[in-house]
N, C-alpha and C positions, 0 to 999 in steps of 0.2 A: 398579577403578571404584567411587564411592561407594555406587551402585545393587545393586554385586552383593553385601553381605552386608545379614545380617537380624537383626530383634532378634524376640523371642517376640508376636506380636500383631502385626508391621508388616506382615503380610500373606501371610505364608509363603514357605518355601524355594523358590528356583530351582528347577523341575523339580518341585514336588510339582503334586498335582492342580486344586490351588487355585488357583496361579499359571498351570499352563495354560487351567483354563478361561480366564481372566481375558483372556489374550493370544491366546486364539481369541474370545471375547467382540469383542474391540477390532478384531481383522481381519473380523468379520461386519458391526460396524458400520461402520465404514472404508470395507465392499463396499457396504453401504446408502446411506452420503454418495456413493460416484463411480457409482452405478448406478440408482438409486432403486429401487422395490420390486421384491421381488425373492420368490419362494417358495421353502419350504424346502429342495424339490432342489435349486435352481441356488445355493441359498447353500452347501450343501455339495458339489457342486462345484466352488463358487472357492475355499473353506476345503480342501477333503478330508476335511471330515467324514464318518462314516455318515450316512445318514439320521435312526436315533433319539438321535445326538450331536448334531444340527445341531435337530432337535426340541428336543429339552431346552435347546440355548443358546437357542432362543425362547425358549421357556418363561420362562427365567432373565429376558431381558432385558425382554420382555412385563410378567413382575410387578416388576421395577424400573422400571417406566413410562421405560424408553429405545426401548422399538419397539412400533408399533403394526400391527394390523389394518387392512390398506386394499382389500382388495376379492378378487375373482377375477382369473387369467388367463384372459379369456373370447379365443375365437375359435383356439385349439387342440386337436386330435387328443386324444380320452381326456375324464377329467374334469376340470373346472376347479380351479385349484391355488390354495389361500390367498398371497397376497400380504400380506409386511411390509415394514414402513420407519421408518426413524427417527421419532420423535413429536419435532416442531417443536417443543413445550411442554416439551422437558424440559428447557431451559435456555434465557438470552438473552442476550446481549453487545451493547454499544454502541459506539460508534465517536463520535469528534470530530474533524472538518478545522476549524482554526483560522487563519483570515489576519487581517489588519489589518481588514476590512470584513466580518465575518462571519464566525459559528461556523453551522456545518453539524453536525447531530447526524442519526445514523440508530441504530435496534435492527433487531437482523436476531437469528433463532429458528435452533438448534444447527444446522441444515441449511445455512445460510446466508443465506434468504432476508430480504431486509430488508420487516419489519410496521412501520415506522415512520419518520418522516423528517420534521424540522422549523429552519429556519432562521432564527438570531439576527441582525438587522441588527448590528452594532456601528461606527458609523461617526464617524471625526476620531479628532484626537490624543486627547482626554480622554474617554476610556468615562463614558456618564451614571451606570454602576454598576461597582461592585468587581467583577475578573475571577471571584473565587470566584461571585458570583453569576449574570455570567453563563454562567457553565460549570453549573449549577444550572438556571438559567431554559433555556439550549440543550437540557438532558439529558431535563428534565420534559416540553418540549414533544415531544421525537420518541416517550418512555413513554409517557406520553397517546395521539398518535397510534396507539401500536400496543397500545391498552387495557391498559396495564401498569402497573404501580404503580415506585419507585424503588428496594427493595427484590426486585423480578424479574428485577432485570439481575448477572450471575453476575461478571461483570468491563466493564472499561470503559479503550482506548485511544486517546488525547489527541495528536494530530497537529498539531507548529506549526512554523514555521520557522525555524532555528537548532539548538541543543538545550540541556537542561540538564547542564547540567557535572555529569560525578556527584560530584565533590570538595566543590561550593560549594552543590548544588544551584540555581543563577542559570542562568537561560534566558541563552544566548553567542550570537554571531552574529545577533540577532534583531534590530536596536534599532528596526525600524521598526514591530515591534508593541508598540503603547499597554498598559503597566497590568502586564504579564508579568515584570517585572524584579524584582519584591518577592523577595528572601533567603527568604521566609517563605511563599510563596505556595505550596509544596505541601508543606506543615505544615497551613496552611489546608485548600484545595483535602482532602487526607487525612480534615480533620477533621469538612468536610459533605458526604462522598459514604462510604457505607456498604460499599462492593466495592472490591477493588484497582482501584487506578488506575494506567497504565503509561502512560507518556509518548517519545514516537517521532518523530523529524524527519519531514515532509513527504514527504521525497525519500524516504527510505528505505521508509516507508509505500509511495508508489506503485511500487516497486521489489517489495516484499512481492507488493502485489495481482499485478503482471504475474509474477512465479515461479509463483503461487497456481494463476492462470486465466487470465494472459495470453502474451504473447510468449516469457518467459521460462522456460518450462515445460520440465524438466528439465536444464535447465541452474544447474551449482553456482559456474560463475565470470563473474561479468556484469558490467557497468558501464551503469547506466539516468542517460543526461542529458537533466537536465529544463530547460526553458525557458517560463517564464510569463511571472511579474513578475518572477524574477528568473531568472539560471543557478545550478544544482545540480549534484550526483551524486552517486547509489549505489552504491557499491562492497559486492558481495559476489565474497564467497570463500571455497572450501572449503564452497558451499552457507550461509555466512552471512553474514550483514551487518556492513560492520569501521565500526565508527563512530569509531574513535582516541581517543586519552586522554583530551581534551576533549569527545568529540561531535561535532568538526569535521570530519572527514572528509566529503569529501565538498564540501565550502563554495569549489565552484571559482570563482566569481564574482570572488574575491580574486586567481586564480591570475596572476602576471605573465608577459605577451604579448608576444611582438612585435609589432609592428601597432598596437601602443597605447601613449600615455604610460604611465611609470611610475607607478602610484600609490598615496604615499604614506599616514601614519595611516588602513590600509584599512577596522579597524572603526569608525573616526571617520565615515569619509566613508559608509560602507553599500556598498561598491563597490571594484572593481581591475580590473587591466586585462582581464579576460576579460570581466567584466559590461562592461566600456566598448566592447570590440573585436563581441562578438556577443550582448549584454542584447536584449531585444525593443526598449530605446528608439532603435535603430540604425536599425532597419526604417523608418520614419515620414521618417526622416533621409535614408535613401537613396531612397527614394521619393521625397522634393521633389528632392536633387539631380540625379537621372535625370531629371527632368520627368514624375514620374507624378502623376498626381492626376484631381480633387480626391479628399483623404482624407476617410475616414469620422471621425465627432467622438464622443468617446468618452474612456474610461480608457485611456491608453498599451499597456496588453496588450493589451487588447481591439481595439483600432485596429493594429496591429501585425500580430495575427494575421488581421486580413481585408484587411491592403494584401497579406500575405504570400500568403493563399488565391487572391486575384486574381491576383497574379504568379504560380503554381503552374497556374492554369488556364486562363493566357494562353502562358504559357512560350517568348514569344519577345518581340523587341527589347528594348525597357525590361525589361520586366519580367523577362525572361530574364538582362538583367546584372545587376538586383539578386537573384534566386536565385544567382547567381553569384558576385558579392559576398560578398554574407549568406554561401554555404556556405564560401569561403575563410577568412573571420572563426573559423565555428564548427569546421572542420578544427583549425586552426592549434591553438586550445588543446587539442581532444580528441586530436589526435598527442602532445602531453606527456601524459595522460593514460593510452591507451594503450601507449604506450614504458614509463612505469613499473607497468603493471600487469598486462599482456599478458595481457588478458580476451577468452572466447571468442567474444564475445557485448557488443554496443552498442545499447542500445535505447534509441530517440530518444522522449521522451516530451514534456508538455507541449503547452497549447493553442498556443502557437508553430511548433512542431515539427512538431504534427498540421497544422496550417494550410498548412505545406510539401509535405505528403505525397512519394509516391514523387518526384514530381521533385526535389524538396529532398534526398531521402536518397540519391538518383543521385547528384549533385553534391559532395555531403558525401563519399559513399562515394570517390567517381574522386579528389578531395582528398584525403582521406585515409592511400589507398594512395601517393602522391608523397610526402604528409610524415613518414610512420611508416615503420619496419620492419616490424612486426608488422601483422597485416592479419586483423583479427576481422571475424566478420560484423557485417551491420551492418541494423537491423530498426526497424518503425515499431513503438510502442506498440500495444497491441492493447486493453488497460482505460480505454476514453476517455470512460466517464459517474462523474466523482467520483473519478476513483484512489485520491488521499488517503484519501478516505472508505472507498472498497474496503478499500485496506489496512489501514487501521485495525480493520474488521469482520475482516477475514481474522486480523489479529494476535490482536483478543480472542479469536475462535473459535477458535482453536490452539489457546490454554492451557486458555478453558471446556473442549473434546472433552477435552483429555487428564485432567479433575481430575471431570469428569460422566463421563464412559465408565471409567473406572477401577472395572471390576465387582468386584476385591477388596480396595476398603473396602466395599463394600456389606453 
């Protein structure tokens, strides 16, 4: 492995003193992120420290301003025990969900929590400003928000739909977001934001956050389909995310269906037959042909996902065959998908999805098992304020812990 040898100053040998403090350092703090404060005995019981070893990793971490002082354990047996925890200030990461009608910026401090949160309109074909700027204007308004300046954010992860080819660096799959398409734009982009910047499909983002803190929480082989404004999915495996040679991975909207014309120049048209067979624009469709209505008036998802809510809470006649419907459509493509993937784990995500809740994923699920051999679980999303945006925070805050908690360059 490239990790396991050393050069004289990279931080010392495998096994010397140095590197272990460093790697008991990293699992005190680790216990600090999933437990919150915590006193010096119970940290060297989860560590197996002594006592005056689990003292001194304070110490150590206290004067590198990564943990701080937060109070007593009051209200048990003996004396009151100092309590520590990670200091929120010792680092920041930002996050960006980028769609066609809006950039969403949040900063959230090493712990996780999000101090900041601000939202760029960006609306029609032709942005009144160059993308670089509004990714600039998004970023400043959510620092602002959370009293920061643009220089306090440690890294920063950039959510849009499609991805960038890493061969051409060109955003693929996307054409329906405005202004993104420039050869050049993260040359640019690189050239006015002072921290790395990491750029991440949507899907895959919301797939992160549910591993992170949502449904998919220990599990290393999943498949997250998402359904909004358009159909997606997540493919991890082996615990990672396979985004394929392009970045396309994932880009099932395009996949051909039965149930659906075939269709042809897919990147031409934005669409194939799975977006045709089970896109949210079907919903609205099947709604007037059932005689459901009157429909709510609205942006096509938006309107989509509450004829869908209705039919989920009604869950019989009309409404019942178009949950019925609808789950035939979305079965049909996701049995090609799990056939070729045979993931442990399907988690339905998107505000379409969510708007079907369990009755939808009944339906999906009893589909399912008729059209595949293989027969994964099959679960609702559980990250349902921002995913995108989750993920994007969860993504930056990966890399910030591991390159800020890294106690032997200190």
């Amino acid at each position: 492995m490239a990790g396991s040898s050393t050069t004289p100053g990279a931080g010392g040998t495998p096994g010397t003193p140095r590197v272990l403090r460093a790697m008991n350092d990293r699992a005190a703090l680790d216990l600090l992120l999933e437990h919150g404060p915590l006193s010096r005995t119970r940290i060297g019981k989860l560590t197996g420290l002594s006592k005056p070893t689990a003292s001194q990793l304070l110490a150590r971490l206290e004067a590198a301003g990564l943990v701080l002082a937060t109070g007593t354990s009051e209200g048990r047996p003996g004396p009151n025990a100092q309590l520590y925890a990670v200091n929120p200030r010792a680092a920041h990461a930002a996050g960006l969900d980028v769609n066609p009608g809006r950039i969403r910026a949040a900063v959230a401090d090493i712990t996780g929590a999000t101090v900041g949160e601000y939202v760029l309109p960006t609306p029609g074909r032709n942005p009144a400003e160059p993308v670089v700027q509004q990714v600039t204007h998004a970023l400043d308004g959510a620092v602002k928000a959370a009293g920061l300046t643009r220089s306090d954010l440690h890294r920063v992860v950039i959510g849009t739909p499609g991805a960038f080819d890493p061969g051409t660096g060109r955003l693929r799959y996307a054409s329906h977001l405005p202004g993104w398409h420039s050869p050049t734009l993260l040359d640019e982009l690189a050239a006015a934001l002072p921290m790395p910047v990491e750029y991440e499909n949507d899907v895959n983002l919301v797939a992160i956050a549910e591993q992170r803190t949502g449904a998919a929480r220990g599990h290393d082989d999943f498949v997250l389909l998402w359904n909004q404004e358009g159909l997606g999915a997540a493919l991890v495996i082996g615990g990672r995310l396979h985004r394929g040679w392009t970045g396309g991975a994932g880009e099932i909207g395009f996949l051909p269906v039965p149930g659906a014309p075939l269709v042809r120049q897919v990147t031409r048209a934005n669409s194939g037959g799975y977006q045709e067979l089970a896109g949210s624009q079907v919903v609205p469709e099947l709604a007037r042909e059932l005689g459901i209505g009157p429909l709510p008036q609205g942006p096509y998802a938006e309107v989509a996902a509450e004829v869908m809510r209705r039919a989920a809470e009604v869950d019989e006649g009309a409404h019942r065959r178009l949950l019925e419907t609808y789950a035939t459509g979305l079965a049909t493509g996701l049995a090609s998908i799990v056939s070729v993937f045979d993931p442990e784990l399907v988690v339905l995500s998107g505000g379409l999805l969510a708007a079907g809740g369990e009755p939808l994923r009944r339906l999906v699920k009893a589909e399912l098992d008729e059209l595949a051999a293989v027969r994964p679980r099959l679960v609702l999303g559980e990250v349902c304020e921002h995913p995108v945006l989750r993920g994007a925070l969860e993504s930056a805050l990966t890399a910030t812990r591991d390159e800020v908690f890294d106690t032997s360059a200190h």
